[in-house]
C-alpha positions as CSV (number, residue, x, y, z in Angstrom):
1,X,-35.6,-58.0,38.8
2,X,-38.9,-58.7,40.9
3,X,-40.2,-56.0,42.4
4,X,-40.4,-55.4,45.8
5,X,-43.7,-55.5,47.2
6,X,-43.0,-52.8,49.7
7,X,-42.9,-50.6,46.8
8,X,-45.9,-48.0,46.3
9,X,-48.2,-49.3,43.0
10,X,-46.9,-46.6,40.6
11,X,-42.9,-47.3,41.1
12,X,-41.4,-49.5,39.2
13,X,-37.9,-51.5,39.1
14,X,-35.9,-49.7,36.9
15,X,-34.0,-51.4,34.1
16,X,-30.8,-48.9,35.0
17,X,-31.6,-47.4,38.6
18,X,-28.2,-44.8,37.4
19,X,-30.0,-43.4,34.6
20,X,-31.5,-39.8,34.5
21,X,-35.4,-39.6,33.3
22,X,-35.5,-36.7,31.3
23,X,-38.8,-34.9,32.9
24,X,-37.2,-35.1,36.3
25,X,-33.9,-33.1,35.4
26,X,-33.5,-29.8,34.2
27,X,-32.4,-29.5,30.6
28,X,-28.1,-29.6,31.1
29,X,-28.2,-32.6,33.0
30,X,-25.9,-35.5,32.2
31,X,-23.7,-38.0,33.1
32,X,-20.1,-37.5,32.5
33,X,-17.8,-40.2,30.7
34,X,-16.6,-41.2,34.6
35,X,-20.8,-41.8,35.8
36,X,-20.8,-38.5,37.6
37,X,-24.1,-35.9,37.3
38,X,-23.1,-33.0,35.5
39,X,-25.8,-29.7,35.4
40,X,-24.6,-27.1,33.1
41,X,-21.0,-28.6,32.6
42,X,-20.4,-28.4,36.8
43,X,-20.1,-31.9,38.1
44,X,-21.9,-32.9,41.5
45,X,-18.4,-33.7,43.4
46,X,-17.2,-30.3,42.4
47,X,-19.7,-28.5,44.2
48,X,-19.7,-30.8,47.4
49,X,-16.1,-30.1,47.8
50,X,-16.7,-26.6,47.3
51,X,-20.0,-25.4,49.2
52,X,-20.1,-28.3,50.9
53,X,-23.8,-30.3,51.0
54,X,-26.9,-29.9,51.9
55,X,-26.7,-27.9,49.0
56,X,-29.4,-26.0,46.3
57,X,-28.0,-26.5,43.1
58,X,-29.8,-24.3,40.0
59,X,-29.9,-24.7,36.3
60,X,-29.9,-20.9,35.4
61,X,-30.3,-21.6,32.2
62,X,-33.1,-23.8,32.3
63,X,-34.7,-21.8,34.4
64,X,-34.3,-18.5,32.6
65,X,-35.8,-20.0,29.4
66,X,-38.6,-22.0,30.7
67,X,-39.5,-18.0,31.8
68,X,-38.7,-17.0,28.3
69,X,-40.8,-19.9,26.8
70,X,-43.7,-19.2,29.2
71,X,-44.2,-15.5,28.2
72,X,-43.8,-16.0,24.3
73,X,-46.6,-19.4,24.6
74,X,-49.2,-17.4,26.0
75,X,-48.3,-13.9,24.3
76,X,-48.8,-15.6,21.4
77,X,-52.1,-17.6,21.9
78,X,-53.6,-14.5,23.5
79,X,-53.2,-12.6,20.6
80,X,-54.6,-15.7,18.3
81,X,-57.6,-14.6,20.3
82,X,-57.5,-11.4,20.2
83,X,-56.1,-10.6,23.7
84,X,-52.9,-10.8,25.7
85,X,-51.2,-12.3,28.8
86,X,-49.6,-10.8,31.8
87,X,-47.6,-13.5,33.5
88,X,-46.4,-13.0,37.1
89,X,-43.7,-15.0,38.4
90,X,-45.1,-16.5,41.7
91,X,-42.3,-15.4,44.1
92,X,-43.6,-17.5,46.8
93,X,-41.4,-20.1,45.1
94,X,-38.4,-19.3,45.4
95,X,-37.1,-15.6,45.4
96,X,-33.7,-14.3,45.2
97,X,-32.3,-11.0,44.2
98,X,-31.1,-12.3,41.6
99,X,-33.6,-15.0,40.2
100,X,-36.2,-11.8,40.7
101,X,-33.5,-10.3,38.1
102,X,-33.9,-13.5,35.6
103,X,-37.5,-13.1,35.7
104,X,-37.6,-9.1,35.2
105,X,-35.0,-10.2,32.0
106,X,-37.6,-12.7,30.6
107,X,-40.7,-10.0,30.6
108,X,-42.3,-11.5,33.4
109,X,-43.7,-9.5,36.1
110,X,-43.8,-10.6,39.6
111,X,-45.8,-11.6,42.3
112,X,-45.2,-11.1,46.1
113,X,-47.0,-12.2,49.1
114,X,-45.2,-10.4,51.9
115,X,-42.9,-7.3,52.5
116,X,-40.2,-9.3,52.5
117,X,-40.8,-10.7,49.5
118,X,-41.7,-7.0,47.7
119,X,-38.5,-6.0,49.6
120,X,-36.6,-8.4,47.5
121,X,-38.3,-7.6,44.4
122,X,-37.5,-3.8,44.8
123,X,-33.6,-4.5,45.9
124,X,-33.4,-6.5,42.3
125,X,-34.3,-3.3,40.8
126,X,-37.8,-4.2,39.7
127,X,-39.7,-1.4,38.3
128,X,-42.7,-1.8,41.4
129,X,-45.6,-1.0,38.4
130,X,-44.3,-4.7,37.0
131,X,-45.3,-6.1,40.7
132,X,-48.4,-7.4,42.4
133,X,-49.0,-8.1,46.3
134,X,-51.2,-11.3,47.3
135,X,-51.7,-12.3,51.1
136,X,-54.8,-13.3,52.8
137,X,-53.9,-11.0,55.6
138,X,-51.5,-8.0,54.4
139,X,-50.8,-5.9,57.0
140,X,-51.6,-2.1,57.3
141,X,-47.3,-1.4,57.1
142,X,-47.2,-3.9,54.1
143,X,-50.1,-2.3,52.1
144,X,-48.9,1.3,52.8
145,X,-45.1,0.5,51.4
146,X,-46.7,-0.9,48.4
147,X,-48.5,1.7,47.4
148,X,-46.4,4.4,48.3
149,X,-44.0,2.6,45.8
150,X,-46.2,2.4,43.1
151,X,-47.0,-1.4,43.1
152,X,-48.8,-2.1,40.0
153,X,-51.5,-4.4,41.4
154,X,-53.0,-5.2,44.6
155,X,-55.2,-8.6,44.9
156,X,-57.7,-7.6,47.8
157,X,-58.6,-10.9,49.4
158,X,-61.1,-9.7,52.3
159,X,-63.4,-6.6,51.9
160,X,-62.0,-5.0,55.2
161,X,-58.5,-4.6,52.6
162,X,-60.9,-2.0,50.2
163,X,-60.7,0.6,53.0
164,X,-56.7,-0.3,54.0
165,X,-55.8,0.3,50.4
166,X,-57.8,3.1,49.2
167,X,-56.5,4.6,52.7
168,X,-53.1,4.3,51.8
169,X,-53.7,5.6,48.2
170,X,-55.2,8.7,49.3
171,X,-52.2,9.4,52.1
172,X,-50.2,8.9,49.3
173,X,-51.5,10.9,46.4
174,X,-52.3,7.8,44.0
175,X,-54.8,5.8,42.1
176,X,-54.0,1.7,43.0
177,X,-55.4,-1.0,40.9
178,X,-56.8,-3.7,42.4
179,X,-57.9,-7.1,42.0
180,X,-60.3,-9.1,43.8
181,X,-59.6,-12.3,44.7
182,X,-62.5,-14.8,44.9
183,X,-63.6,-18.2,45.8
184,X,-64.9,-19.8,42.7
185,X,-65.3,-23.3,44.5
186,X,-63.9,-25.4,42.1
187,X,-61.6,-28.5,43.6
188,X,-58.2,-28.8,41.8
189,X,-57.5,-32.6,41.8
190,X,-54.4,-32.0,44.8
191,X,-53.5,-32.1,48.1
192,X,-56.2,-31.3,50.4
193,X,-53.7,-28.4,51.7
194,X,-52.9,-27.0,48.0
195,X,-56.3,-26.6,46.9
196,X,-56.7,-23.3,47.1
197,X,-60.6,-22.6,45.8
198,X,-62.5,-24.8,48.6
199,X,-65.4,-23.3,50.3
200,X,-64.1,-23.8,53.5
201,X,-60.8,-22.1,53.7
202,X,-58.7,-18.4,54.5
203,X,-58.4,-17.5,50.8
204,X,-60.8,-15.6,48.9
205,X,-64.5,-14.5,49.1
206,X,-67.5,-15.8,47.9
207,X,-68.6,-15.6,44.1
208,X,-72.0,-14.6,45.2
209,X,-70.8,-11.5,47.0
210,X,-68.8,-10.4,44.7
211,X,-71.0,-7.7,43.1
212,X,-71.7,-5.8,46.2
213,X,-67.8,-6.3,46.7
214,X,-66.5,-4.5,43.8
215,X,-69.3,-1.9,43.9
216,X,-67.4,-0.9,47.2
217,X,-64.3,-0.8,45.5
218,X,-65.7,1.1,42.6
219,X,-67.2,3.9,45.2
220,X,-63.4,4.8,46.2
221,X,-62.0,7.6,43.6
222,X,-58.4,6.1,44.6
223,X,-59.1,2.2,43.4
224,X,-59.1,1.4,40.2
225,X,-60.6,-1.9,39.6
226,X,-59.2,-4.3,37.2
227,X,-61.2,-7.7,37.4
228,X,-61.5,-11.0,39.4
229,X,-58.6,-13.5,40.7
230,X,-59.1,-17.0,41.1
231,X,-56.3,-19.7,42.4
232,X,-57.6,-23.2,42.6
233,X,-54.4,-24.9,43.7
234,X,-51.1,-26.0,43.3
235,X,-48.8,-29.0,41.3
236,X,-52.6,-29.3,38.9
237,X,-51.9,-31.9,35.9
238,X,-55.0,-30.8,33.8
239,X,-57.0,-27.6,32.8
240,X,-60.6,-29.3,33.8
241,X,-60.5,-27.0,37.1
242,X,-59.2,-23.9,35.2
243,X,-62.0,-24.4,32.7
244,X,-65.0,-24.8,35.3
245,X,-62.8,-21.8,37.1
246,X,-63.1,-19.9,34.2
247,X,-67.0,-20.3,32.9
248,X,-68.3,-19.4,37.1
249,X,-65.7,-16.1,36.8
250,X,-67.0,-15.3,33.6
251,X,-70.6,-15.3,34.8
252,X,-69.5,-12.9,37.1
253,X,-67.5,-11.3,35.2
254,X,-69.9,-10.0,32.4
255,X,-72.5,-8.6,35.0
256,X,-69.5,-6.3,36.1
257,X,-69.3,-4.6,32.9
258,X,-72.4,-3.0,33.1
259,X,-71.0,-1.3,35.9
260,X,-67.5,-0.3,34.5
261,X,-64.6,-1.6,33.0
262,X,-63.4,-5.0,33.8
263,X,-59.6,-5.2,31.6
264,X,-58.6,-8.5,33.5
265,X,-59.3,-11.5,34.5
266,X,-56.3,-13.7,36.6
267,X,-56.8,-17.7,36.7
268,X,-54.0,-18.0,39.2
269,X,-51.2,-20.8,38.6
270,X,-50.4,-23.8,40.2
271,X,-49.5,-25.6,36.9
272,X,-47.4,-29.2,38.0
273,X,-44.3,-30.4,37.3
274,X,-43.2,-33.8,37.3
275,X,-41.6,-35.3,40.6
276,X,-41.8,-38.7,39.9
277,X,-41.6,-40.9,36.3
278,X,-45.0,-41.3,36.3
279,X,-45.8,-37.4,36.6
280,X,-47.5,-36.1,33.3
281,X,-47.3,-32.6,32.8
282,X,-48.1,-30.4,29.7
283,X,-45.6,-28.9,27.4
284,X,-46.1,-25.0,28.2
285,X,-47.3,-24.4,24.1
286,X,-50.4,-27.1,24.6
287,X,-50.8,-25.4,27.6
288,X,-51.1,-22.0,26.8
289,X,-52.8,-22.7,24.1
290,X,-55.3,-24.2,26.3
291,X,-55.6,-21.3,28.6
292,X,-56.3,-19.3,25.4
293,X,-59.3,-21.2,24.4
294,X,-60.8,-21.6,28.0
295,X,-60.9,-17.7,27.9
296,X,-62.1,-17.0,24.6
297,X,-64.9,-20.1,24.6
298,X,-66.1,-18.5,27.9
299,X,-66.1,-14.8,26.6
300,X,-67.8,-15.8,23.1
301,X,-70.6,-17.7,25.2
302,X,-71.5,-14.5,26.7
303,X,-70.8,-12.3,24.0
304,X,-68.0,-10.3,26.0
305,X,-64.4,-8.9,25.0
306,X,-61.9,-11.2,25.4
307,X,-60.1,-9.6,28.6
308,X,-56.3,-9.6,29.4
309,X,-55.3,-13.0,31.0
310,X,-53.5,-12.9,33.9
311,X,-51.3,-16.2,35.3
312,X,-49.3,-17.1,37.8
313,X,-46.7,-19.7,37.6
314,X,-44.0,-20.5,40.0
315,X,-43.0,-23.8,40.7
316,X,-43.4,-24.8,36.5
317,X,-40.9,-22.1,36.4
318,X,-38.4,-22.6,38.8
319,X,-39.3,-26.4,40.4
320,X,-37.1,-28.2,37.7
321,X,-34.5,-26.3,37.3
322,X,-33.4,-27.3,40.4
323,X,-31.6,-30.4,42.9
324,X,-30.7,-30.8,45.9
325,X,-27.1,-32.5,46.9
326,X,-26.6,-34.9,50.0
327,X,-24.3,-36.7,51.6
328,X,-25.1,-40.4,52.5
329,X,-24.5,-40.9,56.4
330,X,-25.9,-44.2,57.3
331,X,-27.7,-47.0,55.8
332,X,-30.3,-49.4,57.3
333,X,-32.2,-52.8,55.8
334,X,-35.3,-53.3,57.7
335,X,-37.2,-56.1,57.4
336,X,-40.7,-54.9,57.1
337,X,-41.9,-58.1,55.9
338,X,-41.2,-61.7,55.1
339,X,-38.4,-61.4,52.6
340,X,-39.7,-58.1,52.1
341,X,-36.4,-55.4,52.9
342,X,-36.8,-51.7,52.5
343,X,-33.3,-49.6,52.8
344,X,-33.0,-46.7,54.9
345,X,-30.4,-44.0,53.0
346,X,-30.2,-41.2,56.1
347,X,-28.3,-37.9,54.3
348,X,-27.2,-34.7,55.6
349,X,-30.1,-32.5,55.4
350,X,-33.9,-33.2,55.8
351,X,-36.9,-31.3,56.5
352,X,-35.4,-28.2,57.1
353,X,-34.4,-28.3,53.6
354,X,-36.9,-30.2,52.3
355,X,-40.7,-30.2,54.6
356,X,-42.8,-31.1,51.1
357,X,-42.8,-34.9,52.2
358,X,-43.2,-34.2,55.7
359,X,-46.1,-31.6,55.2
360,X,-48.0,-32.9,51.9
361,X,-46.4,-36.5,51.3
362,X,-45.1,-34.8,48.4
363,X,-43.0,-38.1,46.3
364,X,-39.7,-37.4,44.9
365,X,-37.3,-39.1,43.1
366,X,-33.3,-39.6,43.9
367,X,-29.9,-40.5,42.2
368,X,-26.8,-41.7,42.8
369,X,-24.5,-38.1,42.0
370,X,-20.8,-39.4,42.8
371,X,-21.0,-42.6,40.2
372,X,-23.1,-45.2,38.8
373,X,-23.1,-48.5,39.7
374,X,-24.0,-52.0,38.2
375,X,-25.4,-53.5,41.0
376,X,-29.3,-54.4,41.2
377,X,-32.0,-51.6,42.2
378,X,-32.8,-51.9,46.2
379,X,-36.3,-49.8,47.2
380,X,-35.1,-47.7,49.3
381,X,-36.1,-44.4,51.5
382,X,-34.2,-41.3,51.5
383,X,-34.4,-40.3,55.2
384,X,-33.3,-37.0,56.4
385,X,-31.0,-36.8,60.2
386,X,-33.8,-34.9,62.1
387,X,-35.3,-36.4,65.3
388,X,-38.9,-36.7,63.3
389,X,-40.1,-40.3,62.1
390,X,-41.4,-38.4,59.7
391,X,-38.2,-36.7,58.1
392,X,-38.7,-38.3,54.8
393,X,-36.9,-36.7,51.9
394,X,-38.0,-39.3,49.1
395,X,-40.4,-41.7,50.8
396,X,-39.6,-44.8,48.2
397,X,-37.2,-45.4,45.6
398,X,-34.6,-47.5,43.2
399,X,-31.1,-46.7,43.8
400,X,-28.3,-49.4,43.0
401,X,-27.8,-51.6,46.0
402,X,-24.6,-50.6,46.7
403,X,-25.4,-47.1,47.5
404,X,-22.6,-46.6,50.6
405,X,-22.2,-43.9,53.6
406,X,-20.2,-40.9,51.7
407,X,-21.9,-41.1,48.1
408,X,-23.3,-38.1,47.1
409,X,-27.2,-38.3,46.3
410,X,-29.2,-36.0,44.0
411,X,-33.1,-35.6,44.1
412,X,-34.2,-33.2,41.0
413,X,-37.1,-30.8,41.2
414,X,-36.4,-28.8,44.0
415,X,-36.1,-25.6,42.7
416,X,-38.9,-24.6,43.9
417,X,-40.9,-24.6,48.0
418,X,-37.8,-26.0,49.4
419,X,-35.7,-23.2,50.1
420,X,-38.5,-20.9,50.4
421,X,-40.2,-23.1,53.5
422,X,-36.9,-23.7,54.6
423,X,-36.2,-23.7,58.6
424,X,-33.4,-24.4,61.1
425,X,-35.4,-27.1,62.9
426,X,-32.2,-29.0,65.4
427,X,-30.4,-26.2,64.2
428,X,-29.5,-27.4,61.2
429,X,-28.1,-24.0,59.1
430,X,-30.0,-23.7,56.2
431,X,-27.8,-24.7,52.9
432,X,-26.9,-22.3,50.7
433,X,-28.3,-21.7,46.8
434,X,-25.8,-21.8,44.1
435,X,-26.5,-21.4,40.3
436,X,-24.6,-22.9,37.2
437,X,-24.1,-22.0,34.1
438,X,-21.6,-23.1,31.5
439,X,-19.5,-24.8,33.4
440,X,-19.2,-22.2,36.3
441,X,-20.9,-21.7,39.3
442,X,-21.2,-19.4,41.6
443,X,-23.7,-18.3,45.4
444,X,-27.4,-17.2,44.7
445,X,-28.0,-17.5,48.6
446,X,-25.4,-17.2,51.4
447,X,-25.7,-20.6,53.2
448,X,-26.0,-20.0,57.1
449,X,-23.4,-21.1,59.2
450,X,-24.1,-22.0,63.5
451,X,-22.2,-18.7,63.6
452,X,-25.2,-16.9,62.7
453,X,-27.6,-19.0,64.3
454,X,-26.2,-18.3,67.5
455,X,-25.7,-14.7,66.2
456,X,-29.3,-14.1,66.4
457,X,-29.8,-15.6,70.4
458,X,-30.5,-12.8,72.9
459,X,-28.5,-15.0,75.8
460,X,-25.6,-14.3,74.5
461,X,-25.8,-11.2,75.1
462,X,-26.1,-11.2,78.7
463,X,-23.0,-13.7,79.3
């Protein structure tokens, strides 16, 4: 068919706009003999009719082994150099008792960046020592609970922290390790908001105060210092930045040793997945493998040990293991221009479920979940019902012309920074989270209901 000039320059008509691109999906998907998506042997109109849609659906056992493959890849290539890996789960993705569960399983340990999100971590059963806290502005309540629990690492992100923690340690009788997040300055090739490691911005301090910085640390009895921490983004498609991150860290990181011990050094995550067809990502042995060299090529070039490499990955973990499920409400052809039509595809859910688009212009992709269809691909946009212009949920698309009010639509690659950044924006109740697994599903997350919305509003009380 001709494509549609409305159409961004990377999409492309699809030869079957029903068919499932296999980096998009998580690993169970199919369709069944009748057209229908299937994840893990649970077919899309079976969950509709049973949770109801918006709805978070997750592949638990995609998700568990991608967290299984991840550890083994890089405990492996660590040790080929003569090191090893400590891989924390990035909570900040999505966190639920029981996903912090899968990743404990898995050997991973995690990583928090609030109280509520160490307050999760703990409820799983998490041993704390397996846990680190992030934030660029932790709170005096939030360091004192971590260390009075034991939490295995803290990532100091400001020198004002040194005094909070070793404040804490000493009220509490203990010796905290810490890590000292820094600024290395390089630019992951991403959205200006998910690059982490520009001069310019909350997270981090300066490489070239880092030395008076951990002399400070290393003056308190009750820190124990374990090395430097360096995040240079998110959804990153090569290791060029982690490379360049590496060799200014390393720098840095061999004049600390003749001050004392320096066992670590973290690179951070952000590793991508792919959103969109055209997304290349790396499978996670090339990439560990990767990670292993960029370490030892930086150590041997300044003749240091090889120290323990700490990651972070969150979104590679969780991000494809998951969809979203809508229901189709109303559908528009606008004439944008001459003979050029874009359909509008307005579902149940939105920005409240889904603020990646709205926020980053973050692309997805979408499917028909109900059926396929024979009809010719229309470009269409996946609007959400919110009273924003902007409530995109997949700004442009193929989906078979036909697509009609009550089909069910699917956009993979939500598992992860959708439920997290959630909100109830119109009220909308947030959607619940449900995981399958051969062939049976069954509630990660409670959806909300207006019930509890309104539950929470003071007014009430006084009527």
């Amino acid at each position: 068919m001709n494509e549609n000039p409305l159409a961004p320059d990377w999409l492309r008509a699809p030869a079957d706009a029903n068919a499932l691109h296999p980096t998009l999906w998580s690993q169970n998907a199919t369709r069944s003999e009748t057209g229908e998506l299937v994840v893990a042997g649970v077919a899309a109109s079976q969950l509709a009719a049973q949770y109801g849609t918006p709805l978070y659906v997750v592949d638990e056992a995609d998700v568990r082994g991608r967290a299984q493959r991840i550890r083994e890849s890089f405990d492996r290539e660590l040790a080929r150099v003569g090191s090893s890996a400590k891989i924390y789960y990035a909570g900040k993705a999505f966190l639920s008792v029981e996903v912090a569960r899968w990743m404990d399983q898995a050997g991973l340990n995690i990583d928090v960046a609030s109280g509520g999100e160490l307050a999760v971590a703990l409820a799983a059963g998490v041993d704390a020592s397996r846990l680190g806290l992030h934030g660029n502005n932790k709170s005096v309540r939030e360091i004192d609970r971590a260390v009075s629990v034991g939490v295995g690492a803290i990532v100091l992100d400001s020198e004002i922290e040194i005094e909070r923690v070793a404040e804490a340690a000493a009220r509490h009788g203990r010796r905290q390790a810490v890590r000292l997040r820094v600024n290395s300055g390089v630019h992951a090739s991403t959205h200006e908001y998910l690059a982490t490691a520009r001069e310019d911005q909350k997270f981090g301090i300066p490489l070239t105060d880092v030395p008076a910085v951990v002399a400070a640390i290393r003056s308190h009895p009750e820190l124990v210092f374990l090395g430097l921490h360096s995040h240079i983004g998110s959804q990153i498609f090569d290791t060029d930045g982690f490379t360049e991150a590496a060799r200014r860290l390393f720098e840095v990181h061999a004049e600390l040793l003749a001050g004392g011990p320096v066992a670590e050094l973290n690179l951070g995550g952000g590793f991508g997945i792919a959103y969109t067809s055209v997304d290349k990502t790396f499978p996670i042995d090339e990439l560990a493998a990767r990670f292993a060299d960029i370490v030892a090529t930086a150590a041997g070039r300044l003749g240091v040990p090889v120290p323990v490499l700490a990651i972070e990955p969150g979104r590679s973990v969780i991000g494809p293991g998951g969809y979203t499920l809508y229901e189709v409400g109303t559908i528009k052809d606008v004439l944008v221009e001459a003979a050029a039509v874009r359909k509008y595809v307005s579902v149940d859910g939105g920005m409240s479920d889904n603020i990646r688009p709205s926020l980053y212009g973050a692309d997805y992709s979408a499917r028909l979940a109900n059926r396929v269809s024979e009809a010719e691909p229309a470009l269409v946009r996946v609007a959400g019902k919110h009273c924003e212009s902007g409530d995109i949920v997949v700004l442009a698309e193929y989906l078979p012309g036909d697509v009609t009010p009550g089909d069910l639509l699917a956009v993979p690659a939500t598992g992860a920074y959708c439920w997290s950044m959630a909100s109830n924006y119109n009220y909308l109740a947030r959607p619940p989270v449900v995981a399958v697994l051969d062939g049976q599903s069954r509630v990660l997350v409670r959806g909300e209901t207006e019930e509890d919305l309104l539950r929470r509003d003071a007014g009430l009380d006084a009527s």
